[in-house]
C-alpha positions, 0 to 999 in steps of 0.5 A, spaced: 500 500 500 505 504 501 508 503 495 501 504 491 501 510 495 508 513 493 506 512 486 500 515 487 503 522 489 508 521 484 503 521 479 499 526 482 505 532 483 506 529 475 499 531 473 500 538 477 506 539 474 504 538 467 498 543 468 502 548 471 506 548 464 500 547 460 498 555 463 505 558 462 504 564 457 511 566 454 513 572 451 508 574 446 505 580 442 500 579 437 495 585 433 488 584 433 489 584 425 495 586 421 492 593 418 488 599 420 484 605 417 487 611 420 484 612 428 481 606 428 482 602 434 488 597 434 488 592 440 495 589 442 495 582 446 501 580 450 505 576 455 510 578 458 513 570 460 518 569 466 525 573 466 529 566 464 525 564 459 530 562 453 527 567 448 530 572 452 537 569 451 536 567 444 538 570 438 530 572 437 529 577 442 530 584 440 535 586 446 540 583 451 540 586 459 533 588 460 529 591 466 524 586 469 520 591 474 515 590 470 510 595 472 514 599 468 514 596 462 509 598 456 507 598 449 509 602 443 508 603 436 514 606 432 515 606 424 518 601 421 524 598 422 525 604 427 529 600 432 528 602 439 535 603 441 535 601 448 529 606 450 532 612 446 527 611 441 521 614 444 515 610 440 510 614 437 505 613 442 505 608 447 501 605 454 504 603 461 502 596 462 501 597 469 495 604 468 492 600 462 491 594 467 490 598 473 495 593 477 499 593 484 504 598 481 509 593 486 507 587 483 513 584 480 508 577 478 510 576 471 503 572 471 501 577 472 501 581 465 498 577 460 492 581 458 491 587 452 491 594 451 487 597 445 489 604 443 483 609 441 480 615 441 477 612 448 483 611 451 486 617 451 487 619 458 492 612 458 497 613 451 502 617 451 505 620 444 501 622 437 494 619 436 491 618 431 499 614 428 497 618 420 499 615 414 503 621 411 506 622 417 509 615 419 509 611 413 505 605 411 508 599 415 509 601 423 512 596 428 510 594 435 514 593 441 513 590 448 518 595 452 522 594 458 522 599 464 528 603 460 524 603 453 529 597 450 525 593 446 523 586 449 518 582 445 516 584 437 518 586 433 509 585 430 508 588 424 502 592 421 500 596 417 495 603 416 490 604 411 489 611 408 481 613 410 481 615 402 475 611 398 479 606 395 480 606 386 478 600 383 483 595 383 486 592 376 488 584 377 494 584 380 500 578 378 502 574 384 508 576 388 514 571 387 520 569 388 523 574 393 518 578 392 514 573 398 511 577 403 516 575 408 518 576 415 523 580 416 529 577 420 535 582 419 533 586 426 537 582 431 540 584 438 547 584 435 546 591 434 542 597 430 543 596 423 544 602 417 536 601 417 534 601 423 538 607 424 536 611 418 528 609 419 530 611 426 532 618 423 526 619 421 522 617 426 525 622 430 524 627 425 517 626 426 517 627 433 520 633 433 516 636 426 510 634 430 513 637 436 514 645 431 506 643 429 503 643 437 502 637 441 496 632 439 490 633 442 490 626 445 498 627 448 500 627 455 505 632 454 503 638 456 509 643 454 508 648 446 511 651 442 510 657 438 512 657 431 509 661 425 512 655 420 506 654 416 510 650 410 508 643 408 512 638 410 516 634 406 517 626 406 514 625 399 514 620 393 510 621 387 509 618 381 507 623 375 500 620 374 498 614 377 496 609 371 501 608 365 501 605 358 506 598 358 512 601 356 511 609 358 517 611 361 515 612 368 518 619 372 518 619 379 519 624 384 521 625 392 523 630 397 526 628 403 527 630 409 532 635 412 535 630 417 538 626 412 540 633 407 548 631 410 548 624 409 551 621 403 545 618 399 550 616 393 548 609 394 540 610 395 536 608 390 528 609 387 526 601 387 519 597 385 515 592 388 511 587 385 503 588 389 503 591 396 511 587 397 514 591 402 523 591 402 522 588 410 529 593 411 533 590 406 531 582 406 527 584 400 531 586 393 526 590 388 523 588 382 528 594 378 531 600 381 535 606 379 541 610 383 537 617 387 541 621 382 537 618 375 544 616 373 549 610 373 553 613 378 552 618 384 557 623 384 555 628 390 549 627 394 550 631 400 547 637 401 541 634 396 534 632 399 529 633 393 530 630 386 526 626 380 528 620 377 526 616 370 525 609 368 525 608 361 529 605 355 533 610 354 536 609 360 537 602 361 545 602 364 543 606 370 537 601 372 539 595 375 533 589 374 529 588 367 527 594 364 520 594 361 518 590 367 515 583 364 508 583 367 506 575 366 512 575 372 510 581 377 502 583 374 501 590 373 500 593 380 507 596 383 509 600 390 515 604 389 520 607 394 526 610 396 532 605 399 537 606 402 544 603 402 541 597 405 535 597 401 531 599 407 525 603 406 525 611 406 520 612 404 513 610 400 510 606 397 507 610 392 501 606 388 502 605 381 499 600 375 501 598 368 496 597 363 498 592 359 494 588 353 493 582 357 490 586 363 485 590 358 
């Protein structure tokens, strides 16, 4: 009996050990979807898992070293690839996990934080930064973070994107993405240091932070402080086609104008790059179907102290545009994004929309 008793115990503590593992929530950060209308409410679920879980260890997570007093730690919104640099980045707009929870703010209990928060017009009182994230000020593609109590990003990157509230044009059959042009996870942004992308998309978040700062707070940001400025200009960060539909085989002009920020870096490698469909460059993993040097000619001689100019794809000039030149719609369809590069083939700006219209998509 004592023996069948043993056993029993055994068997018992077995059983409640495997339930307990049943229960645990690792690190995690998923979106109630993966694209929003511009102030529409976007909710992001999250667990912030054990301090030595392994995925903090791994090759996978976004940063070494973090601060575990969780009641500190919060969700961010940031551009694309813009790398939260170890909490020097600040987020767009961003929640503490604590206020959206309303915790024990000397609750330490990983088990704790597992929940959500939605960021909303109704949720003002808790986010702090810009809301609504507008499309012509952030670009299309926007990442989210779980972030330590120093701002260091601790579980994400989740993708996701925004959607212009504009009525949609009816669209034209568009061919597959293939090859390389799968949309695919982009893998590039690890802990072993913030790349040139990351760098640069950093740039130009901050750029924006501060433009928006010239501009006023938000009406929905907690910080209190104002600026008094007269400038009315329009600001910059802009792609443009010439028009927005092209016959196959038109030449295609595409324009754009860059932020001051980057008028003193050397864009001698930057390139205007076309996309298959909605493909995106997933800060450099994805190479463009063609692209032309920033400069419209084979060779970027000097670059520096330039922020706006205009590049032209036709068959005149060929020898600048790395890829096929006319595009083959049987391969890419007819539907394009367009954007601005980097050396790393990372995103500056875009997309900006274009179609083809080919005999075979009449």
């Amino acid at each position: 009996d004592e023996v069948h008793k043993e056993a029993g115990d055994d068997n018992g503590d077995e059983v409640h050990k495997e339930a307990a593992a049943s229960s645990y929530h690792g690190p995690s950060i998923t979106l109630d979807k993966e694209s929003y209308d511009e102030g529409e409410d976007i909710t992001v679920s999250f667990s912030v898992g054990r301090p030595n879980d392994e995925y903090f260890s791994s090759s996978d997570a976004p940063s070494l070293n973090l601060d575990f007093n969780y009641p500190e730690w919060k969700i961010g919104l940031f551009m694309r690839d813009a790398d939260p640099q170890g909490g020097s980045l600040e987020p767009i707009v961003g929640i503490n996990l604590c206020d959206a929870m309303n915790c024990d703010p000397n609750n330490l209990d990983f088990e704790v934080y597992t929940s959500s928060v939605t960021f909303g017009s109704e949720f003002e009182s808790l986010m702090h930064g810009k809301w609504p994230v507008k499309l012509n000020d952030w670009g299309q593609g926007l990442d989210a973070y779980v972030l330590d109590a120093n701002g260091a990003a601790a579980i994400g990157p989740f993708e996701f994107e925004m959607r212009s509230n504009e009525k949609a044009k009816p669209k034209k059959l568009s061919g597959l993405a293939k090859y390389n042009h799968a949309d695919k996870k982009d893998t590039s942004r690890k802990r072993t240091g913030i790349s040139k992308a990351a760098e640069t998309a950093a740039n130009f978040h901050q750029a924006n932070v501060l433009l928006s700062s010239v501009n006023g707070p938000s009406p929905h940001s907690k910080d209190t402080k104002t600026t008094n400025s007269s400038d009315t200009s329009v600001k910059k960060n802009t792609i443009s086609a010439e028009k927005k539909e092209y016959q196959e085989d038109e030449e295609v002009s595409i324009s754009f104008s860059l932020d001051d920020i980057f008028k003193d870096e050397d864009k001698s490698k930057w390139r205007i790059g076309f996309f298959s469909g909605n493909t995106r460059p997933h800060g450099g993993d994805v190479a463009p179907i063609v692209s032309i040097p920033i400069c419209g000619e084979r060779d970027c001689a000097d670059t520096v102290g330039t922020t706006d100019g205009q590049v032209t794809f036709s068959r005149k000039n060929v020898e600048a545009i790395e890829g096929a030149w006319p595009i083959n719609f049987n391969e890419w369809g007819n539907e394009f994004s367009v954007f601005v590069l980097d050396d790393g083939g990372a995103t500056i700006l875009g997309p900006e929309k274009i179609n083809v219209l080919s005999n075979q998509y009449a």
